[in-house]
PASE-200890 format. One record per atom (N, C-alpha, C, O): y, x, z; residue in one letter. Coordinates in steps of 0.05 Angstrom, whole numbers, plus 5000, padded with zeros to 4 digits. Example, Ala and Ser with C-alpha at 12.3 -4.5 7.8 and 13.67 -1.06 7.14 Angstrom:
BEGIN
488652645156A/491052465156A/493452645156A/493452855169A/495552575142S/497952735143S/500152585157S/502352685161S/
END
This chain:
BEGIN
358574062241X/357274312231X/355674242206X/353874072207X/356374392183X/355074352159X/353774552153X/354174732170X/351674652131X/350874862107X/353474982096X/354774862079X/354375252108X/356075322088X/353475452059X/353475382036X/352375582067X/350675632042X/348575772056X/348075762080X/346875932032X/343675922039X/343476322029X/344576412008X/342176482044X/342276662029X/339376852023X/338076992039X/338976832002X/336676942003X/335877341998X/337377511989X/333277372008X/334277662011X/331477681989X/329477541993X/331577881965X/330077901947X/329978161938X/331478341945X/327378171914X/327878431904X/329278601878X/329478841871X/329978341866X/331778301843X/333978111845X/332877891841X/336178071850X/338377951854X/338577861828X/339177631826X/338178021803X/340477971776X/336977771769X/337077541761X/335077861773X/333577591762X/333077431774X/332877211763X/332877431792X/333577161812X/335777021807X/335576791814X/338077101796X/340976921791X/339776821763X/339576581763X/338876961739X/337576851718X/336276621722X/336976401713X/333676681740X/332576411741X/333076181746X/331975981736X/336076201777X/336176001783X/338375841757X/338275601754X/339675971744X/342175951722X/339175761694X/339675551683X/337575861693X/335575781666X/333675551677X/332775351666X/333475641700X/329875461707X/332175261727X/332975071713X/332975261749X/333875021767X/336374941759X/336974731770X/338475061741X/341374921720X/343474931738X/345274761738X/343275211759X/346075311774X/348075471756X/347775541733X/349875501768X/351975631757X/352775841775X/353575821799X/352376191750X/353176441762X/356576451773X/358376481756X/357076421798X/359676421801X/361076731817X/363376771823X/359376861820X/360477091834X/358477341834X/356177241836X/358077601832X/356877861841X/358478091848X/360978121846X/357178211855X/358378461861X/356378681874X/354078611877X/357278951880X/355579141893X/356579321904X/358279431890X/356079421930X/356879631954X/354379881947X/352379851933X/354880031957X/353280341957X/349680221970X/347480331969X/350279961982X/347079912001X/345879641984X/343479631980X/347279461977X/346679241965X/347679051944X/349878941947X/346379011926X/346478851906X/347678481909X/346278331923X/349478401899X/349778081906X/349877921891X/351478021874X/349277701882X/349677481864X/350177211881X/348977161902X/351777091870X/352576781871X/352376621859X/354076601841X/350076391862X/350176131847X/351275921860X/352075941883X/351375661843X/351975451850X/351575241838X/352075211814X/350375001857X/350274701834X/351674491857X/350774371877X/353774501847X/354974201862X/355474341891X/356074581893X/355174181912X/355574421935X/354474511941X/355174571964X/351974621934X/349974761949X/350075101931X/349875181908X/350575191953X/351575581943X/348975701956X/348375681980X/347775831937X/346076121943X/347376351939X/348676401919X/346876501959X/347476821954X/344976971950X/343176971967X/344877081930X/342477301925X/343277561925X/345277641913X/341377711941X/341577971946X/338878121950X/336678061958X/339678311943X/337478431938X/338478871943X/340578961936X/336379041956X/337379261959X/337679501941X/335879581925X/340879671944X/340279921921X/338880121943X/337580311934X/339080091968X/338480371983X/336580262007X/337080062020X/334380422010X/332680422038X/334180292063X/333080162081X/336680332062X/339080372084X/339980062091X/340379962113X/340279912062X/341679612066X/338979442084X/336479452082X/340779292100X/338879042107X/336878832095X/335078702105X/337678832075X/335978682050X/333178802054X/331078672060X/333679172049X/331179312053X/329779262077X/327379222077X/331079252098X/329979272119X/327778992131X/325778992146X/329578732116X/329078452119X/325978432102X/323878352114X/325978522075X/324378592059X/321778762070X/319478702065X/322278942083X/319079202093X/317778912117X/315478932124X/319078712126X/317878552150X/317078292138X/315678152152X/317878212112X/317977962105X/317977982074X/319078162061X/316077742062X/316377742032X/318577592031X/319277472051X/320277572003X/322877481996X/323477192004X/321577041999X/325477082014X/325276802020X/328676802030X/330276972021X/329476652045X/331876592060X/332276732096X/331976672120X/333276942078X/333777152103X/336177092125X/336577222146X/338076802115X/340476862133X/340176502125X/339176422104X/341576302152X/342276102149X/345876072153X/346676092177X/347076032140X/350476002151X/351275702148X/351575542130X/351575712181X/353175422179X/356675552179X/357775772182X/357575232173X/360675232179X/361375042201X/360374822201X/363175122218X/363975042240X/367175062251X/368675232244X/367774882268X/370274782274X/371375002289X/372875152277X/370775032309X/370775272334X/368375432339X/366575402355X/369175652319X/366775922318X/366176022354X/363876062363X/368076032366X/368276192392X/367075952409X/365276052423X/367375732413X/365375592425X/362875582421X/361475542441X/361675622398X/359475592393X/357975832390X/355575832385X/359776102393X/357576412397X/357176312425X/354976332435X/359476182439X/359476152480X/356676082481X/355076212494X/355975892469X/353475762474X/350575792468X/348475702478X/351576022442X/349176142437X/348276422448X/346176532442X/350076522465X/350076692479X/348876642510X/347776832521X/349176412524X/349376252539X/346276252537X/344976322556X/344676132506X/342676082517X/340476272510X/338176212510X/341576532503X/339576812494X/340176932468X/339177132460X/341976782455X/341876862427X/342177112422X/342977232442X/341777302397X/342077552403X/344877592374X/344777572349X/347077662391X/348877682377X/348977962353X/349578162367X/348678042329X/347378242319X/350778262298X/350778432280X/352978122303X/355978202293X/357977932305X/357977692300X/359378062319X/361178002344X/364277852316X/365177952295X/364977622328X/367077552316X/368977642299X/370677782310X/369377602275X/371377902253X/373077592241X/372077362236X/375677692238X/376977612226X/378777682192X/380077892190X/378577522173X/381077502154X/382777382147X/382277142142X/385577482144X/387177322135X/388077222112X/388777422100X/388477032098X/389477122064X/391276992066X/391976892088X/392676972042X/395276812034X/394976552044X/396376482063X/393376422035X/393376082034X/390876012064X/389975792059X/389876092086X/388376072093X/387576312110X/388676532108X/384776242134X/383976482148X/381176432154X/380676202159X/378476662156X/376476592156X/375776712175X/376276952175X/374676652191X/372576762219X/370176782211X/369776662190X/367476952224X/365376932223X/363977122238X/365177342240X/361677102251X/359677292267X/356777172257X/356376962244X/355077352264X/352477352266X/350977332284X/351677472304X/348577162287X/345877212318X/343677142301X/343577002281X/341477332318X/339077122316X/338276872330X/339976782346X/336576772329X/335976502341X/333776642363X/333276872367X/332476332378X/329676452389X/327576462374X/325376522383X/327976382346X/325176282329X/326276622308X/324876702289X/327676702312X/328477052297X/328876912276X/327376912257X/330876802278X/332376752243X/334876802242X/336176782263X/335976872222X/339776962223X/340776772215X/340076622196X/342876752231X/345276492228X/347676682224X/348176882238X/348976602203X/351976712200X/353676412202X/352976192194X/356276502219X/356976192242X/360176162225X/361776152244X/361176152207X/363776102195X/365475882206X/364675662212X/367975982206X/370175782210X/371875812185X/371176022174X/373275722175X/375575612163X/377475402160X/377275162161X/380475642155X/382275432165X/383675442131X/383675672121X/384375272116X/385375322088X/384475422064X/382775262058X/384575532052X/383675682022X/382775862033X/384276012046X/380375912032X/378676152032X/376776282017X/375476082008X/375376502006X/373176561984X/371376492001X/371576442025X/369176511984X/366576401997X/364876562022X/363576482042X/365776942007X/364777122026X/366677232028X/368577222011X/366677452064X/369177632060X/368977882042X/370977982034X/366877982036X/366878262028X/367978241999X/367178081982X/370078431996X/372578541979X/370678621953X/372178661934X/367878671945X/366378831932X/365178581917X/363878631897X/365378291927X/363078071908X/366077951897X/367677811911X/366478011874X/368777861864X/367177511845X/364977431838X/369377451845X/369177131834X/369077181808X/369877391797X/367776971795X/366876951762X/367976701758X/367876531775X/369376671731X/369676431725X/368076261702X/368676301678X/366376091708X/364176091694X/365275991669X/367175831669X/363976081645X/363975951614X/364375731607X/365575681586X/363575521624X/362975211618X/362775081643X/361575201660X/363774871647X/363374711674X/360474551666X/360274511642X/358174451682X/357074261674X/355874091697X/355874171721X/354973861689X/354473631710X/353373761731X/351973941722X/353273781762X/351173971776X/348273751779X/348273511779X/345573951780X/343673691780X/343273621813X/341473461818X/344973761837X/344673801861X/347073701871X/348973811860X/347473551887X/350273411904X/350573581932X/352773631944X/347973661940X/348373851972X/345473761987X/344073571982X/345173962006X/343774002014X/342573782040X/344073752059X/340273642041X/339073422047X/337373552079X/338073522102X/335373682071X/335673842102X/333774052089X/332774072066X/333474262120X/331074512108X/329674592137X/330774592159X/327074652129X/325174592144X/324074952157X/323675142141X/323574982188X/323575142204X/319875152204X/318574952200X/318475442207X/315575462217X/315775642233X/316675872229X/314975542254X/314075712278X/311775722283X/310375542274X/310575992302X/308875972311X/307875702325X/309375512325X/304775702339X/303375422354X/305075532380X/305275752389X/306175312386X/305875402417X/309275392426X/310275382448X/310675422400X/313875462401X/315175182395X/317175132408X/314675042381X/315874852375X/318574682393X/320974692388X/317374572412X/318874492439X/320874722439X/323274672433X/320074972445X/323075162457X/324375222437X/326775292440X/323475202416X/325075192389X/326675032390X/328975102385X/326174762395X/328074542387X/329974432397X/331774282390X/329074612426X/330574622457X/332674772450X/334774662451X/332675022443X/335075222436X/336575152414X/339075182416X/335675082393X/337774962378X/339274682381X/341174602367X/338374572399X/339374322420X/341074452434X/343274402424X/341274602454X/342774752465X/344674872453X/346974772457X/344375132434X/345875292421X/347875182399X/350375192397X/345875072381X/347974932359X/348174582363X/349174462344X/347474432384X/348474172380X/346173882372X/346273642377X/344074092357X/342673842342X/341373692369X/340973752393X/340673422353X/339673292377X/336373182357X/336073182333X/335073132373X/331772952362X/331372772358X/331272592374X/330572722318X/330872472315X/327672362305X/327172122304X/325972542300X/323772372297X/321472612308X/322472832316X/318772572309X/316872682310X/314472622294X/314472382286X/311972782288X/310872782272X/307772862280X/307673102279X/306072802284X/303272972280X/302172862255X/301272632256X/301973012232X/299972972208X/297773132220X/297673332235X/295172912202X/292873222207X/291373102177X/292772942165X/289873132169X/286773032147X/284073112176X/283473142200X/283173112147X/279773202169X/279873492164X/277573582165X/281473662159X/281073962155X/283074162173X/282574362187X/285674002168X/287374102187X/289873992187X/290973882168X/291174042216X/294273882221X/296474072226X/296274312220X/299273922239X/300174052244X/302173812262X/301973572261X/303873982277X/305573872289X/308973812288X/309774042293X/311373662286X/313473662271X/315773542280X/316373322271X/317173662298X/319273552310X/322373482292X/324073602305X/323773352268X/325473312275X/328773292279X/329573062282X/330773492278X/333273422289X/334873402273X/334773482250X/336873252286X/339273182270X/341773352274X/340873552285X/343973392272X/346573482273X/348073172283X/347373002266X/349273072299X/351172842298X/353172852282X/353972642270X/354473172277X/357473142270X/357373222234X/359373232220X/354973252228X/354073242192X/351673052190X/351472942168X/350173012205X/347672832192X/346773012178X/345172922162X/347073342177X/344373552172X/341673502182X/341173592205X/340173392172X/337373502176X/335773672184X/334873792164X/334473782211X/333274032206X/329973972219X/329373932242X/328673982203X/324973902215X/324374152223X/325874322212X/322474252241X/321974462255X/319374472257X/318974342278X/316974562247X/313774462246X/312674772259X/313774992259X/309574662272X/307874892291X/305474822275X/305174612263X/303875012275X/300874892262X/299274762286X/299274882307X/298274592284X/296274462297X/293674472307X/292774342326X/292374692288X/290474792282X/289675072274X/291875152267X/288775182272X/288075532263X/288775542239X/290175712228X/287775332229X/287175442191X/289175182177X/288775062156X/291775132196X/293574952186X/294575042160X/293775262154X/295774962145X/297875052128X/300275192143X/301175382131X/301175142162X/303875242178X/302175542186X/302675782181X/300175412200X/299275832203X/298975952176X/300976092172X/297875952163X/297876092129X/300976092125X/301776302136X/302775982118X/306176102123X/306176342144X/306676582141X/305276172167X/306476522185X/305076722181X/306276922188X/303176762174X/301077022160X/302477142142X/302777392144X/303776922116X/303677042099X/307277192103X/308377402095X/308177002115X/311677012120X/312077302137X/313877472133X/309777312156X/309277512175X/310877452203X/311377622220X/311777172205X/313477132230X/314776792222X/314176642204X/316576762242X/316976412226X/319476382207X/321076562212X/319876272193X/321376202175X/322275972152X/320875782149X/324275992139X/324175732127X/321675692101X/321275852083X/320675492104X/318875422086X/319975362069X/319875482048X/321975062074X/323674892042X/325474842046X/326474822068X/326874812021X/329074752022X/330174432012X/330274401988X/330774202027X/330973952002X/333773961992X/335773982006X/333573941971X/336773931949X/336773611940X/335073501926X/339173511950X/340173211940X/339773171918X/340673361905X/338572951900X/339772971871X/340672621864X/338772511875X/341672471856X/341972221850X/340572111833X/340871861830X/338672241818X/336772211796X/334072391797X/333272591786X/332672171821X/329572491827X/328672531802X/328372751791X/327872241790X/325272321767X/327272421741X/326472651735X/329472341724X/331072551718X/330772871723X/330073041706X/331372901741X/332573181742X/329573401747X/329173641744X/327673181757X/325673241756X/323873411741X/322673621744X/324173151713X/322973171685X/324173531674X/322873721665X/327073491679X/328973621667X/328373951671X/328874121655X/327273981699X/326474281709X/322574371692X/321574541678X/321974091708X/318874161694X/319774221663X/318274361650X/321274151655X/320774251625X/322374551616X/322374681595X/323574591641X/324874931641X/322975131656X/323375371662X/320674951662X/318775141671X/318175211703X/316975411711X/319574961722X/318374961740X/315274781753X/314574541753X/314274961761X/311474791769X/311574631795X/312274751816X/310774361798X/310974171813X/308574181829X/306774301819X/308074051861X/305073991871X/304273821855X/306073731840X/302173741853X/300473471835X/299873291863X/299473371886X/299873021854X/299572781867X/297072651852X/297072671827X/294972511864X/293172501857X/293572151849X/294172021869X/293372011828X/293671661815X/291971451840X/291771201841X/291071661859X/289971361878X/292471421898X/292071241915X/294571561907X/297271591920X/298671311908X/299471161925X/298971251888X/300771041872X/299170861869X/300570661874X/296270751863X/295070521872X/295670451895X/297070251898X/294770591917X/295070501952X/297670441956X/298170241969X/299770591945X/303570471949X/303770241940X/305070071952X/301770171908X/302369881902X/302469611918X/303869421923X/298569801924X/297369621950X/299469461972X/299969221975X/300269681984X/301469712009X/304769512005X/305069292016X/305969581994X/308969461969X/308669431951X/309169601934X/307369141946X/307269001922X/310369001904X/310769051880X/311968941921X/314568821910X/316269081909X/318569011914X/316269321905X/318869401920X/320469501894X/319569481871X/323269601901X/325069491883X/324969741853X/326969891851X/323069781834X/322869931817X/321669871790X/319169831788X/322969851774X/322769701749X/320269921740X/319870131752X/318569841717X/316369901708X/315870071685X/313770111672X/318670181682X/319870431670X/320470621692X/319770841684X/321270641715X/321670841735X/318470861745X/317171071744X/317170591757X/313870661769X/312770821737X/310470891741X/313370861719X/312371011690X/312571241697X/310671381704X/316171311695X/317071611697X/316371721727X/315871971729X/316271551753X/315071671777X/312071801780X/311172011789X/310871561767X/307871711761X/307171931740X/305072061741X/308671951725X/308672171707X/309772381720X/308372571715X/311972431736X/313472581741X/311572721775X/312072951783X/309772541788X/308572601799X/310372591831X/310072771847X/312372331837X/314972391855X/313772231874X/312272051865X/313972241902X/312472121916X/314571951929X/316772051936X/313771651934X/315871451934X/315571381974X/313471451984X/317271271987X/316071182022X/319270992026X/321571032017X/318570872038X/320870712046X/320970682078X/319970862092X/322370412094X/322270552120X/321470192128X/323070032137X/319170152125X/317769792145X/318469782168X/318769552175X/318869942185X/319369942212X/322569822210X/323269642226X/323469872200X/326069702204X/326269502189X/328369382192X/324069392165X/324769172145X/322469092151X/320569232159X/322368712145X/319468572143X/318168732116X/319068672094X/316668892118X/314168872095X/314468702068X/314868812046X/314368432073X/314168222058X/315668202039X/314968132016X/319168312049X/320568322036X/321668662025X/324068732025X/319868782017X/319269082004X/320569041983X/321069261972X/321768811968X/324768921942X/326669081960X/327269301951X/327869001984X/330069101989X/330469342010X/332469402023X/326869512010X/326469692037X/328369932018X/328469981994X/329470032040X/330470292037X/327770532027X/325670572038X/328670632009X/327770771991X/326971121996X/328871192010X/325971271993X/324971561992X/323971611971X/321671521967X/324871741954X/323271871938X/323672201934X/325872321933X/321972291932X/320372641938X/319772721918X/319472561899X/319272991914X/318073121890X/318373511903X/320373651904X/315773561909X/316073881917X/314974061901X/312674031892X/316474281894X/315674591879X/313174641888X/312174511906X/312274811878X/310275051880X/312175321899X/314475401900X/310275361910X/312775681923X/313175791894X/311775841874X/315975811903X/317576031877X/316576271876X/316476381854X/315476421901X/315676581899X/312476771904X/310776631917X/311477051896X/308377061896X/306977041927X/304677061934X/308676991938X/306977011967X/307276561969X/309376441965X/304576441978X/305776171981X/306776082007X/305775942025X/309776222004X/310576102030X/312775862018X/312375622015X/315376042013X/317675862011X/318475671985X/318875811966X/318675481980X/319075181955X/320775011966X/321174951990X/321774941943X/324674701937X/322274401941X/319874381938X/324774151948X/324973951947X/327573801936X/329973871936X/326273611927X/327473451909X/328273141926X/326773001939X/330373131922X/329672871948X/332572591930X/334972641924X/331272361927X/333772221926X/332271891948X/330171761947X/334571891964X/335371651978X/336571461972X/338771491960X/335871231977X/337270951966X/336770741984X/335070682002X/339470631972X/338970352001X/339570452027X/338870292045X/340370602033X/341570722056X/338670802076X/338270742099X/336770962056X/333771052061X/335771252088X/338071312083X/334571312110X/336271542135X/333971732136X/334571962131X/330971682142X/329171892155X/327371882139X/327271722120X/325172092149X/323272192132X/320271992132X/318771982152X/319871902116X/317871752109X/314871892113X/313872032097X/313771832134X/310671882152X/309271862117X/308472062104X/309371662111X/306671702083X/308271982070X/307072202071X/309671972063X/311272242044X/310272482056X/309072632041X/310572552087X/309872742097X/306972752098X/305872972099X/305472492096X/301972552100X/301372732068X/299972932064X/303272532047X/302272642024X/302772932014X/301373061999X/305073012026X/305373272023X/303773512044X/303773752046X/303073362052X/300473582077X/298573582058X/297573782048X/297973322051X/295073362025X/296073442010X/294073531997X/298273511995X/297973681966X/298073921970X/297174061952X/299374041995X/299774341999X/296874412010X/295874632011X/295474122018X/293674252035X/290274332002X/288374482002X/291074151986X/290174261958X/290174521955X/288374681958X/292374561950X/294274891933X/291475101949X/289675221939X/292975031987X/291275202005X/288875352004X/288175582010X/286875021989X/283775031982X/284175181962X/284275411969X/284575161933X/285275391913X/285375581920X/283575731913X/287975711939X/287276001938X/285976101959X/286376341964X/284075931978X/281276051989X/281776082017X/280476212033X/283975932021X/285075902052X/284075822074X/284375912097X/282375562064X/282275302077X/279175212070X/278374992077X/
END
C-alpha cells in the first residue's frame, strides 16, 4: 500500500495550483469543474495533489471547509485488493461514506471507495489494474504540460496524524488493524513549557511512514493544531528531495518561509559529531539554509560519525493563515531508515518559537 495522492480541500483551487506551479516548482497537469466543485492537478515527480475548492454551498469541499480551515481533506492510498481491505475497515468501525464503484477503460480498470477512519479523516482506497487516469470523474480532463522539468520532489517520505490527548494508542490500533501498518518507533518530546506524545508506524509492503502525535500537555503545540484545525488532522507533509539544501535555497528564494534554527543547534551537532561525513561547503549551505541535520548512533559507534547514516530536515511555516498544516523537506543518506530524536526535539523548539509569537504559549 502506497500514497496514491494527497487532496486538499481549499478556497481557491486556481490559486492554490498557481502557488504550488510558482512557489514549490509543480507541474499543472489536470482541472476541471462539475456544477458543485472546482479541481486542479499538480505534480512533481510522484507526488500528485488534487486541489479543490467549492462553486456551491452543496459540494463537499463546502461542507469540509464550514468544520475545518483549508488543509488535506482526503488521504488516498493505492492498494492491491480494494475489497479486502474495506473487509477490514469495516470489521474494525470504519465508516464507509462510498461503497465500491467501478471503471473500465481500454487499456486498464480502476476500483475505488471511501471511509472515514477513527481519528475522522477520509481515505479514498484505489486499486488498479493497467492504464488508468489518475481520477475517475469524466469532468477533470488531462493537460499536457508546456515543458517537462526536473521534479524537485521524488515522492512522498511520510505525513504526520494530530489527535486529540487521550487517542493516540486507539489511533494507532485501528490503523494497525484496518490498513496494515505496524509500530516502528515512539517518541515523548517535551522543553520546560510543553510536550507531546508520538507514536510511529510503518507500512511493511511500502516503507510509508506514518507518525501519529497527542499533545502532552494543555498548551502543547499538538493542542493549538486541534483548536485551530477544530478536530485532528494532518499537520505535514514530508516530500523526498535528493538535494535538501538545494532545493531548499531554491523555494526560499520563490518565496517560501522556513522555521529558523537557532547557530547554537549546529555548534552542539558539531560538539556531539565531530567527524560526520559533510564537507564545509554543505555545513556552509546547511547553516545558511537553516536544515536540521541527525543521524542514527544507536546503530553506529559515535566515534566513527563519517559513516553514520544521515537526516537531514528543513520545515515550512504553515502555508496556510490558520498555523496548522506545513511541508517538509527531507533527504536521507547512507541508508538513514527513521526519524532522528534530536530532529524531532529541534522541531518542537522551533514550532514551539512560532507558538510564543503568536501568543499561544
Amino acid at each position: 500500500m502506497h500514497i496514491d495522492r494527497l487532496h486538499f480541500y481549499l478556497e481557491d483551487a486556481r490559486k492554490w495550483r498557481d502557488w504550488f506551479v510558482k512557489v514549490m516548482g509543480f507541474t499543472a497537469i489536470a482541472s476541471g469543474q462539475n456544477h458543485l466543485t472546482h479541481t486542479e492537478v499538480v505534480r512533481s515527480g510522484a507526488v500528485t495533489f488534487v486541489l479543490s475548492s467549492p462553486l456551491s454551498r452543496s459540494s463537499p469541499i463546502a461542507a469540509y471547509l464550514e468544520e475545518h480551515p483549508p488543509g488535506i481533506g482526503d488521504v488516498s492510498f493505492c492498494v492491491e485488493d480494494i475489497e479486502s481491505v474495506i473487509e477490514r475497515v469495516v470489521a474494525s468501525g470504519g465508516k464507509i461514506i462510498e461503497s465500491i464503484q467501478q471503471k473500465k477503460y481500454q487499456r486498464g480498470s480502476l476500483k475505488w471507495a471511501k471511509f472515514i477512519s477513527i481519528a475522522n479523516i477520509s481515505h479514498t482506497i484505489v486499486e488498479r489494474k493497467g492504464i488508468t487516469p489518475l481520477l475517475p470523474e469524466d469532468w477533470i480532463a488531462q493537460k499536457q504540460p508546456l515543458s517537462e522539468k526536473e521534479p524537485n520532489f521524488t515522492g512522498i517520505d511520510h505525513l504526520v496524524l494530530n489527535v486529540p490527548a487521550g487517542n493516540l494508542e486507539k489511533t494507532v490500533n485501528w490503523y494497525q488493524n484496518a490498513l496494515g501498518f505496524v509500530k516502528k518507533q515512539d517518541f515523548k518530546i517535551a522543553t520546560a513549557k510543553s510536550k507531546l506524545y508520538s507514536i510511529v508506524m510503518v507500512h511493511p509492503a511500502s516503507a510509508l511512514q506514518f507518525p501519529v502525535n497527542e499533545p502532552g500537555s494543555p498548551n502543547s503545540q499538538i493542542q493549538e493544531f486541534i483548536d485551530f484545525n477544530r478536530g485532528s488532522g494532518i499537520q505535514h507533509l514530508a516530500l523526498k528531495t535528493p538535494g535538501v539544501t538545494k532545493i531548499a535555497k531554491q523555494l526560499h528564494e520563490n518565496g517560501l518561509s522556513f522555521l529558523s534554527v537557532p547557530i547554537t543547534y549546529y555548534t552542539q551537532l558539531k560538539n556531539k559529531y565531530p567527524n560526520l561525513n559533510l564537507s564545509d561547503r554543505e555545513w556552509e549551505d546547511i547553516i545558511e539554509s537553516k536544515i536540521l541535520v541527525d543521524c542514527q548512533p544507536k546503530e553506529i559507534n559515535i566515534k566513527d560519525s563519517f559513516n553514520l547514516p544521515l537526516l537531514l530536515q528543513i520545515f515550512t511555516k504553515p502555508i496556510f493563515k490558520e498555523p496548522t498544516f506545513f511541508f517538509e523537506l527531507i533527504e536521507r543518506r547512507d541508508r538513514a531508515k527513521g526519524f532522528g530524536e534530536g530532529n524531532f526535539q529541534a522541531l518542537f523548539e522551533a514550532i514551539e518559537r512560532e507558538q510564543i509569537q503568536r501568543g499561544n504559549l
